[in-house]
DRENDO-1510 file (C-alpha; in Angstrom, 1 decimal, always signed):
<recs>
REC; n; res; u; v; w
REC; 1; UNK; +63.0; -83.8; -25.5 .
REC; 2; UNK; +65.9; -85.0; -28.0 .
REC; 3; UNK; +64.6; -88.6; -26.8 .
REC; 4; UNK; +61.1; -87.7; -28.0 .
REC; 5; UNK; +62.2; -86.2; -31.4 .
REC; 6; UNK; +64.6; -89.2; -32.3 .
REC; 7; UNK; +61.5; -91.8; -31.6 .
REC; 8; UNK; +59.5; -89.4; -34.3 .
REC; 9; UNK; +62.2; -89.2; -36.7 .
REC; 10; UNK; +62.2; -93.0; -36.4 .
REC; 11; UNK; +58.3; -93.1; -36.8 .
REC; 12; UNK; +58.4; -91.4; -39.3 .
REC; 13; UNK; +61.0; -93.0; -41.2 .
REC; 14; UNK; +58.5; -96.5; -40.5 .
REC; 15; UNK; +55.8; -94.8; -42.5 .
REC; 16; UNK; +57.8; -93.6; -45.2 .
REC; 17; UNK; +59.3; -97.4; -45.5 .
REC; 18; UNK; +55.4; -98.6; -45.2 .
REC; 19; UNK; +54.3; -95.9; -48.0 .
REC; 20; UNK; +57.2; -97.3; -50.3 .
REC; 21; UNK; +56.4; -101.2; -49.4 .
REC; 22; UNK; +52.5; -100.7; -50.7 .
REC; 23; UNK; +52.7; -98.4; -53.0 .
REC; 24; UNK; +49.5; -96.3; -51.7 .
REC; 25; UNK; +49.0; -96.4; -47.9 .
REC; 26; UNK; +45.3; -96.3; -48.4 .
REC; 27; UNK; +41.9; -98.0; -46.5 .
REC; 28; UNK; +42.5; -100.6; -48.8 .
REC; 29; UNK; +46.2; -101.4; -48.3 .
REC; 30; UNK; +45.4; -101.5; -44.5 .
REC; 31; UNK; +42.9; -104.2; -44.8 .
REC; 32; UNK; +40.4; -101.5; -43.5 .
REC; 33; UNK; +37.6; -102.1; -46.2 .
REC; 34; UNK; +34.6; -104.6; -45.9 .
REC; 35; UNK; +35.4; -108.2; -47.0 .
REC; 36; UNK; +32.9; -111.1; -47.6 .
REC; 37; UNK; +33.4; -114.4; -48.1 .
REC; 38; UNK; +31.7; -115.6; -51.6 .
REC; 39; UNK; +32.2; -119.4; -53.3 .
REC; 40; UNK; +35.1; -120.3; -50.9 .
REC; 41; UNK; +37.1; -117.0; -51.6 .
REC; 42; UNK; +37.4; -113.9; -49.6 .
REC; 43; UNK; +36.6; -111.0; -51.3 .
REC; 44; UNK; +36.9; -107.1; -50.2 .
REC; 45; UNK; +35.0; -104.1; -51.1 .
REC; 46; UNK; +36.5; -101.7; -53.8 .
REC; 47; UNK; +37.3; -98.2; -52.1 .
REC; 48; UNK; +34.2; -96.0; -52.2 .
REC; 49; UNK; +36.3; -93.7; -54.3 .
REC; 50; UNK; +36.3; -95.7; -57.1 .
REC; 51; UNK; +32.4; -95.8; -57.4 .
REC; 52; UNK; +29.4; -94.1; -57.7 .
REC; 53; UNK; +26.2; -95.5; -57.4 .
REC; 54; UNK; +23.4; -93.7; -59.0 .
REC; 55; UNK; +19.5; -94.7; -59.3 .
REC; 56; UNK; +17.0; -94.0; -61.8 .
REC; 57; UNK; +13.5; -94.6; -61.2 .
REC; 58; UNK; +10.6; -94.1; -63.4 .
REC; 59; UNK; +7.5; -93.9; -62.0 .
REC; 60; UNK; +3.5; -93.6; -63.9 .
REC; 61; UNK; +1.7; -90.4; -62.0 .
REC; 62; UNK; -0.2; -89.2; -65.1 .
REC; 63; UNK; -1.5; -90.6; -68.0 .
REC; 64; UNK; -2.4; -88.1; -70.9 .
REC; 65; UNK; -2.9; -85.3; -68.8 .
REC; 66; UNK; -5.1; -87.2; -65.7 .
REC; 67; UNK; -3.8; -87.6; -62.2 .
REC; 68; UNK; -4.0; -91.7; -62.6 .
REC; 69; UNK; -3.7; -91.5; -58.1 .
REC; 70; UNK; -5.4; -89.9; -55.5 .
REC; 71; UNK; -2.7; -87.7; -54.2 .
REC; 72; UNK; -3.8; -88.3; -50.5 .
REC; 73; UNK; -2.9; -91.6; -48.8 .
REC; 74; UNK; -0.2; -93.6; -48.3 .
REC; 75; UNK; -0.1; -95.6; -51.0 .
REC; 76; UNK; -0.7; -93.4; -54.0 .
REC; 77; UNK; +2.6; -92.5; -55.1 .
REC; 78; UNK; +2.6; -94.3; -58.5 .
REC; 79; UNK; +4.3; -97.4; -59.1 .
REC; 80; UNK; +7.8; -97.4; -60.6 .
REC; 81; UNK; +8.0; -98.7; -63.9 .
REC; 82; UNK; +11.5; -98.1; -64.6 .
REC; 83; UNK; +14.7; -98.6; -62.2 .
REC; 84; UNK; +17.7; -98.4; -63.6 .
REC; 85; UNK; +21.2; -99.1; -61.5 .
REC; 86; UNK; +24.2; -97.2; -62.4 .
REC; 87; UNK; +27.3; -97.6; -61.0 .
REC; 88; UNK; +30.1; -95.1; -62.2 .
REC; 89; UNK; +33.8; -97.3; -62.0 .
REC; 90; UNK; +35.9; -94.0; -61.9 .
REC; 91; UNK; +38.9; -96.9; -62.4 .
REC; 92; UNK; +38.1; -98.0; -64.9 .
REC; 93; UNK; +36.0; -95.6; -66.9 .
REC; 94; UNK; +33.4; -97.5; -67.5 .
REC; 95; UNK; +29.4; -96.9; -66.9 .
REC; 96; UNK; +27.9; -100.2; -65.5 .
REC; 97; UNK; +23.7; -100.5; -66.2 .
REC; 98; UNK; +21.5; -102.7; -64.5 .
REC; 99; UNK; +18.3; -102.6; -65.4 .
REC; 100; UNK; +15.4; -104.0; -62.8 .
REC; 101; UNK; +12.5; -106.0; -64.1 .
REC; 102; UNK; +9.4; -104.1; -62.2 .
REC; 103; UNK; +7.7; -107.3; -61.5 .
REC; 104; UNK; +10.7; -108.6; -59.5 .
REC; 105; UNK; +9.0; -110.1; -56.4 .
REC; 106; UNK; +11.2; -108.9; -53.1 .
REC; 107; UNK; +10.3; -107.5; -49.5 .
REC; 108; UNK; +8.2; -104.2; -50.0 .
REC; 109; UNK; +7.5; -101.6; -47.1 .
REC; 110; UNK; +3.8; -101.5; -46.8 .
REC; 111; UNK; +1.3; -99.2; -45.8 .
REC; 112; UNK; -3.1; -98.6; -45.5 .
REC; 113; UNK; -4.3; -95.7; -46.6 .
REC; 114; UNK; -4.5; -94.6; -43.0 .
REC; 115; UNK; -1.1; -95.3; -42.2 .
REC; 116; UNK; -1.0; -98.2; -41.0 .
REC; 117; UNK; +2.5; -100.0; -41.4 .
REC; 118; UNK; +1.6; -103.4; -42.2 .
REC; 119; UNK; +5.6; -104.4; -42.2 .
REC; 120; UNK; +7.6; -105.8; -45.0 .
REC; 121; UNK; +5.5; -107.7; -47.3 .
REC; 122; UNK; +6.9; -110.0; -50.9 .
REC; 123; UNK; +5.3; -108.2; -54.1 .
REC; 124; UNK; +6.0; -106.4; -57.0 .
REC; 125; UNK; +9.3; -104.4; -56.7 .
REC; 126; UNK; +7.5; -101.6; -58.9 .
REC; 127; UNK; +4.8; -101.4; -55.8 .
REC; 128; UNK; +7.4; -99.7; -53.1 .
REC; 129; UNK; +7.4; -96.2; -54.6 .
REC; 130; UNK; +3.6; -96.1; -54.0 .
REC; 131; UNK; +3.8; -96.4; -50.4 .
REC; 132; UNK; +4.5; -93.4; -48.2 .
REC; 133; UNK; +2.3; -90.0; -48.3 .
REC; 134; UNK; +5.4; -87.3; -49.7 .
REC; 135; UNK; +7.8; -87.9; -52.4 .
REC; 136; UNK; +10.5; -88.0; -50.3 .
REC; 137; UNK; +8.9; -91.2; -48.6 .
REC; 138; UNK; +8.0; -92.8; -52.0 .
REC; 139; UNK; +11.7; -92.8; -53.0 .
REC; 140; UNK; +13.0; -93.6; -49.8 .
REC; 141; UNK; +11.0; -97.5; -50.1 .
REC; 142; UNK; +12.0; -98.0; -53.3 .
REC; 143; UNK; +15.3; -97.8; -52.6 .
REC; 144; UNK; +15.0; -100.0; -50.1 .
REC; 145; UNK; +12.8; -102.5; -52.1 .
REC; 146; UNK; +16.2; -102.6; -54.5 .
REC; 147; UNK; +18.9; -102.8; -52.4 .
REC; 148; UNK; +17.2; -105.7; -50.7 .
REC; 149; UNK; +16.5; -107.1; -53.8 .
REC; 150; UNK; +20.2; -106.5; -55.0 .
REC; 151; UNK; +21.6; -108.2; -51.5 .
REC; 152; UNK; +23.1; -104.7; -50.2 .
REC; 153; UNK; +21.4; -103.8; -47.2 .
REC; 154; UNK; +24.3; -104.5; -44.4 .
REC; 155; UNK; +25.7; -101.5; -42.9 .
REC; 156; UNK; +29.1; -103.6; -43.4 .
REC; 157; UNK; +28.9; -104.5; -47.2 .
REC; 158; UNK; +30.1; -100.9; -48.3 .
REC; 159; UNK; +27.8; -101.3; -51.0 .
REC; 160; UNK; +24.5; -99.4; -51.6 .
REC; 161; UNK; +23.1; -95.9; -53.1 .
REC; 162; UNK; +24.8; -93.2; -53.0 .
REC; 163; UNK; +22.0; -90.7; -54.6 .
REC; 164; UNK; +19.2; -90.8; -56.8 .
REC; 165; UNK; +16.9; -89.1; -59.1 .
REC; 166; UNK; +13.6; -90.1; -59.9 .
REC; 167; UNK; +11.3; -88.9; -63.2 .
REC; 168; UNK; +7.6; -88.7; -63.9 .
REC; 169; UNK; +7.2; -90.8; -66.7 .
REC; 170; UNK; +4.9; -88.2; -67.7 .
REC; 171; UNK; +7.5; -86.1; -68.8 .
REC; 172; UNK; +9.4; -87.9; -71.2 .
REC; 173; UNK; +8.0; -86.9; -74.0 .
REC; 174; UNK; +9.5; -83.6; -72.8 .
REC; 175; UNK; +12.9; -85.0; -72.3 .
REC; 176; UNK; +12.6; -86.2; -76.1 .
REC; 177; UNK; +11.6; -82.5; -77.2 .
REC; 178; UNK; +14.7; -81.1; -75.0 .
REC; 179; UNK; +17.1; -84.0; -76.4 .
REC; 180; UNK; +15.7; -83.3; -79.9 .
REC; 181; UNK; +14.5; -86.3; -81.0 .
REC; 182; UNK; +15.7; -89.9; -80.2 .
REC; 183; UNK; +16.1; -92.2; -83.0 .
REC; 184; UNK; +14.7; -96.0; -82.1 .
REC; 185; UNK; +13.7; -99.4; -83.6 .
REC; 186; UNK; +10.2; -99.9; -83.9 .
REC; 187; UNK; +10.3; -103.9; -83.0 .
REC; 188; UNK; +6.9; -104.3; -81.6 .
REC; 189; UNK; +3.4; -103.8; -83.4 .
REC; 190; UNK; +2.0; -100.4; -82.3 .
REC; 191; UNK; -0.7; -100.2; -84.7 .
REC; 192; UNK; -3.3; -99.8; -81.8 .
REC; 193; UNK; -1.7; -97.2; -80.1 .
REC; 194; UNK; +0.1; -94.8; -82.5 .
REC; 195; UNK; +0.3; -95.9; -86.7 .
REC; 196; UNK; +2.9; -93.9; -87.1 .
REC; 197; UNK; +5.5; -95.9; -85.6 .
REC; 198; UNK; +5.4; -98.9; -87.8 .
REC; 199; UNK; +7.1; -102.0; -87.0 .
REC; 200; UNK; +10.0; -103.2; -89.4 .
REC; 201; UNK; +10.7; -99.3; -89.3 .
REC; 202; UNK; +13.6; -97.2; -87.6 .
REC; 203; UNK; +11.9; -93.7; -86.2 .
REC; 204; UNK; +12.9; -90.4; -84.8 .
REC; 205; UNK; +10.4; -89.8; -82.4 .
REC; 206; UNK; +8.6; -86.9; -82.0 .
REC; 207; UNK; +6.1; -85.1; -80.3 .
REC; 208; UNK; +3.9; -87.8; -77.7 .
REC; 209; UNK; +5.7; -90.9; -80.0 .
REC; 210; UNK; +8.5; -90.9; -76.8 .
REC; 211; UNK; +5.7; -91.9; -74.1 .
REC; 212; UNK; +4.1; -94.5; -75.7 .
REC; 213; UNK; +7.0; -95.6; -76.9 .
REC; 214; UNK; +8.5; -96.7; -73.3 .
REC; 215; UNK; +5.6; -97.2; -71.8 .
REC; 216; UNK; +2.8; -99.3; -74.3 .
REC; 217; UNK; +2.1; -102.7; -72.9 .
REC; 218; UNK; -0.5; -104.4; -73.2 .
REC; 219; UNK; -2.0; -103.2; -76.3 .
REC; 220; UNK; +1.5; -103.3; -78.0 .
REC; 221; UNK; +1.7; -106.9; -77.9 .
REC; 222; UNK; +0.3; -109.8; -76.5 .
REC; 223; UNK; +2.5; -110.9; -73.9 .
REC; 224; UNK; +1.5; -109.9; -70.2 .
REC; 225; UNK; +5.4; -109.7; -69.1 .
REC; 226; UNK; +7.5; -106.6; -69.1 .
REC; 227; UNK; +9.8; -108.3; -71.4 .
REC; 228; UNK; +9.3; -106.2; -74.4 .
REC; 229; UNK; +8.8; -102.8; -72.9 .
REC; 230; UNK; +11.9; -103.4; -70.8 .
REC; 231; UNK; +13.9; -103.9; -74.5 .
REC; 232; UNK; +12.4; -100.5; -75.6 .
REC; 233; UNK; +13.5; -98.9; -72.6 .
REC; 234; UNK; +16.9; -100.2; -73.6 .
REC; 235; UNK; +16.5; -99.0; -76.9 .
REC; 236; UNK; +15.5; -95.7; -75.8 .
REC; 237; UNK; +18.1; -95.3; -72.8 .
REC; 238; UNK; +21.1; -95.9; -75.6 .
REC; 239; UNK; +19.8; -93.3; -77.8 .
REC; 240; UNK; +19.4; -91.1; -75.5 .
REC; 241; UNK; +22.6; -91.3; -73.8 .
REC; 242; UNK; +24.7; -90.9; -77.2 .
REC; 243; UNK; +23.0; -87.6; -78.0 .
REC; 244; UNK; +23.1; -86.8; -74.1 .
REC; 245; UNK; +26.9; -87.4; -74.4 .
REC; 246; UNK; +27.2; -85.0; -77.9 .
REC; 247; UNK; +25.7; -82.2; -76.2 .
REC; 248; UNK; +27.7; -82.5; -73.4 .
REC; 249; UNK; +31.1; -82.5; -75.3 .
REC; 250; UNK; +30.1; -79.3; -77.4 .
REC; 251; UNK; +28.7; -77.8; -74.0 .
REC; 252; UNK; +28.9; -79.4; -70.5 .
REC; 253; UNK; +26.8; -76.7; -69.5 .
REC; 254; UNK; +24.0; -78.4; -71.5 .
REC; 255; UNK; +23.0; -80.5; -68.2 .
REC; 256; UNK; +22.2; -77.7; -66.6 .
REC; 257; UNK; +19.6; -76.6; -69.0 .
REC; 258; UNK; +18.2; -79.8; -69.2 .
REC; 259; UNK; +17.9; -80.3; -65.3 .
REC; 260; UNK; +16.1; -76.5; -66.0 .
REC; 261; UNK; +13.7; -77.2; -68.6 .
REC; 262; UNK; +12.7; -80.3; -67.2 .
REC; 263; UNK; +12.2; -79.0; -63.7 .
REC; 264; UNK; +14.0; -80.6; -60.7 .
REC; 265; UNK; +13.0; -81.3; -56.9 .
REC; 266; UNK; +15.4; -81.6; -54.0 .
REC; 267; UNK; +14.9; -84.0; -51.7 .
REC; 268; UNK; +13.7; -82.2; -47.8 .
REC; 269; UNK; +14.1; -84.9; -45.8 .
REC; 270; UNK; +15.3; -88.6; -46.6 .
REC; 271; UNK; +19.1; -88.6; -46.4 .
REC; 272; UNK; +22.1; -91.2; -46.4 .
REC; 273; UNK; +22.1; -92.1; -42.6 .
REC; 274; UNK; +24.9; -93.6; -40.4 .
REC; 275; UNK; +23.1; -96.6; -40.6 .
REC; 276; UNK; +23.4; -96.9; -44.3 .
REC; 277; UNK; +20.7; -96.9; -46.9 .
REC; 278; UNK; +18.0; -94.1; -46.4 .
REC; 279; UNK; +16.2; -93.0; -43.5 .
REC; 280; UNK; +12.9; -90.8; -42.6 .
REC; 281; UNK; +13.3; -89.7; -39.5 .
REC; 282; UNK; +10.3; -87.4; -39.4 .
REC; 283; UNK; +7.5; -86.9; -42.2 .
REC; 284; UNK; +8.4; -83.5; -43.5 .
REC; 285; UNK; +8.8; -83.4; -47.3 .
REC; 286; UNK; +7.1; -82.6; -50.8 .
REC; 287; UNK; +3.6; -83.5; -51.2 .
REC; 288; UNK; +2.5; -86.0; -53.7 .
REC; 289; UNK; +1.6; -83.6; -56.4 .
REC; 290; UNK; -1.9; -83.8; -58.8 .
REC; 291; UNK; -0.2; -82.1; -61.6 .
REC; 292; UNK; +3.5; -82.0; -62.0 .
REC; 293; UNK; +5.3; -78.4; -61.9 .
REC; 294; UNK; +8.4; -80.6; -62.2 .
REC; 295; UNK; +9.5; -84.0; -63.6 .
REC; 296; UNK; +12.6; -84.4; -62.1 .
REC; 297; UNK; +13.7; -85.3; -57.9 .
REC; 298; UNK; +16.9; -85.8; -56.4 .
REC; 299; UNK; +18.5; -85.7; -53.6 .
REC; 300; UNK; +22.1; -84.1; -54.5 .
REC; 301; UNK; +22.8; -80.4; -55.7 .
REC; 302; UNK; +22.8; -79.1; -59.2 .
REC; 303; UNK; +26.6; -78.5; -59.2 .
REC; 304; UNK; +27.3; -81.9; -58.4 .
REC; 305; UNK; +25.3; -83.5; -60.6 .
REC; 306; UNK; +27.1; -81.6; -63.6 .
REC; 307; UNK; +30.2; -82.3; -61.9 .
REC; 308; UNK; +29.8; -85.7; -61.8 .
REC; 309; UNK; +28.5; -85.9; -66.0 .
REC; 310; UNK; +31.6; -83.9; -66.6 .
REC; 311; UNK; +33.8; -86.5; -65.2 .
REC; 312; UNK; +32.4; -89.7; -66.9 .
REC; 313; UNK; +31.3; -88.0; -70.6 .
REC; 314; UNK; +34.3; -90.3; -72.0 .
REC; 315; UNK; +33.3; -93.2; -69.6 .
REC; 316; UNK; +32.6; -96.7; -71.4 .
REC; 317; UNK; +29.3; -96.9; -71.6 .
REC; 318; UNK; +28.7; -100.8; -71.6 .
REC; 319; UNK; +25.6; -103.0; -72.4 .
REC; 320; UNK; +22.7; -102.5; -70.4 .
REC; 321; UNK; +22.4; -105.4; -67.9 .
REC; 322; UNK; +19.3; -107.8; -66.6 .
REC; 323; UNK; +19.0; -110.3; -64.1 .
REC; 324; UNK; +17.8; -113.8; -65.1 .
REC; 325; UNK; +14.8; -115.2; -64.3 .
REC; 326; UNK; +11.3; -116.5; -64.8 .
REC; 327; UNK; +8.6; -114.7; -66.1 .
REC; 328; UNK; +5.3; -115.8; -64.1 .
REC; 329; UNK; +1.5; -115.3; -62.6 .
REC; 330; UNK; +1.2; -115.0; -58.9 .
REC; 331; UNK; -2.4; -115.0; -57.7 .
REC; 332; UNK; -3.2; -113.8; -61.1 .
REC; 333; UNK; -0.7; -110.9; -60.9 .
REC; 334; UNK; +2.3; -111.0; -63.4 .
REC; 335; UNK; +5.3; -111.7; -61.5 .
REC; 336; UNK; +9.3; -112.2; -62.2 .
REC; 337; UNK; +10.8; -114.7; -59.9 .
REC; 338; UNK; +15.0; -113.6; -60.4 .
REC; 339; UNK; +17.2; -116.4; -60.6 .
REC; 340; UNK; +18.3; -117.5; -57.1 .
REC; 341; UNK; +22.0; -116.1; -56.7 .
REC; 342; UNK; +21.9; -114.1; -60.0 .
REC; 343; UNK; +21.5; -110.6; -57.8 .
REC; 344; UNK; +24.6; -111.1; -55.7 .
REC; 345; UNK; +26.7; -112.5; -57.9 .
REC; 346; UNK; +26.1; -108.9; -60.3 .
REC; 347; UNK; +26.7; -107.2; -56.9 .
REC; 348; UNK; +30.4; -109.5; -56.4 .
REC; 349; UNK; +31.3; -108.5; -59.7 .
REC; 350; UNK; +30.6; -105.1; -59.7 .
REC; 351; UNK; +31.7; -103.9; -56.0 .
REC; 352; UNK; +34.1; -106.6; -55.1 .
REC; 353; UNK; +37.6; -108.1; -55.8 .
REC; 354; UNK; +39.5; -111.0; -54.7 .
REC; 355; UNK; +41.8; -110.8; -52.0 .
REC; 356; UNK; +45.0; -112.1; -53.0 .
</recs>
């Protein structure tokens, strides 16, 4: 016994030398963490601690009050117009934004009508959220469709999403009525569409000004790409996000009202799976809706969600991202062909450091 106790005194004393030797006798210290090996340097995974990975999709389901889809089907869940990557750095404080170009050609999860999986097929990234007949489903391929298009789909890489929240784009005009007006540059000629927003002009927009603000297109200007309406989007998030942040520092309460008034879904049945990314392991979930009772989906709680703003309000928020590329026609189709490389060297940035 007195044998046993001195070998755990000495044990012990090892660790504490160890502990003082590192500094922090974490994952990382240990060598436990994902490495890759990227332009003849071997880089490791930043401790999941220090990030969280958040995605916001956009997705058309109505258009001025019509159901635009048939809700029945399995590929009728509206196409996502706007995904936007955020990556919390609880390190540093800063609020990372990468915004997707919803013509980005990438593998997309197809299906018929009937159900039919057809397997993964190259088309517009904006297509996966159509395919799958519940909500649940919808989300569940577009994430997929972006973390293949961002690199991240290895059970190893220690990269990937950690949840989501999803918004029909039908409701931002409520979202601007809730935030109280979001003041943008009117860059682009809308004189079709709305004369009030005049280009030249700065404008607080009001009442349906918000929708066809972020979502005009083709009668906006002449250019078939989603260049311009991307920019907007920009313009918009910014705005947004300062008055978001203001209300938040006089109440952080304030989130919860607006997860309230803009109604909010939680996610049934996709979930973060042991083999990384999401998984539907049976078809239960939320119907595709005709009308929208609520804008909002997620799949984490209320109380984490206002946890999480509460955290990062003083967060850097830095310059929305974009990945290079051309703008093209496939098979008559617009199309955005991302610059080879481009998407995993944003990920090796982001997620990874050298390892000394």
């Amino acid at each position: 016994m007195r044998m046993m106790n001195q070998l755990k005194r000495i044990v012990v004393m090892l660790l504490a030398v160890l502990f003082m030797c590192t500094g922090v006798a974490s994952a990382e210290s240990f060598g436990f963490l994902p490495t890759k090996e990227y332009n003849g340097q071997t880089y490791q995974v930043r401790p999941e601690a220090e990030l969280t990975t958040v995605l916001l999709i956009g997705f058309d389901h109505i258009d001025h009050g019509a159901v635009e889809i048939d809700q029945y089907g399995y590929s009728n869940g509206g196409q996502s117009d706007f995904l936007l990557w955020l990556v919390f750095d609880h390190k540093n404080e800063t609020i990372h934004r990468l915004q997707l170009d919803r013509d980005s050609m990438t593998p997309v999860k197809v299906w018929g009508q009937d159900g039919t999986y057809y397997g993964a097929q190259t088309r517009q990234l904006c297509l996966s959220h159509a395919y799958g007949h519940t909500l649940e489903e919808n989300n569940a391929n577009a994430i997929w469709a972006v973390e293949n298009l961002l690199g991240v789909t290895n059970a190893t890489d220690g990269v990937g999403v950690d949840w989501y929240m999803t918004m029909d784009i039908s409701g931002i005009n409520k979202l601007n009525e809730i935030l109280g007006g979001v003041t943008v540059p009117i860059e682009d000629d809308f004189s079709k569409m709305d004369t009030s927003l005049v280009q030249g002009t700065t404008v607080k927009l009001t009442g349906t000004q918000a929708e066809t603000y972020v979502r005009g297109r083709m009668t906006v200007v002449n250019d078939p790409t989603n260049k311009n309406r991307m920019a907007r989007q920009r313009h918009y998030m910014t705005g947004a996000a300062q008055i978001l942040k203001e209300k938040l520092t006089e109440d952080i309460n304030f989130a919860n009202t607006l997860l309230n008034e803009m109604g909010i879904i939680y996610d049934k049945s996709t979930e973060l799976g042991s083999e990384f990314g999401f998984t539907t392991n049976d078809y239960v979930g939320t119907p595709v809706s005709e009308i929208p009772s609520a804008y909002l989906m997620t799949n984490e709680s209320m109380d984490r969600i206002v946890s999480l703003l509460a955290r990062v309000i003083n967060y850097e928020l830095l310059e929305t991202e974009t990945l290079p590329g051309e703008h093209t026609k496939i098979d008559g189709y617009a199309a955005f062909l991302v610059e080879e490389g481009s998407a995993e060297a944003w990920v090796m940035d982001t997620y990874y450091v050298p390892v000394n």
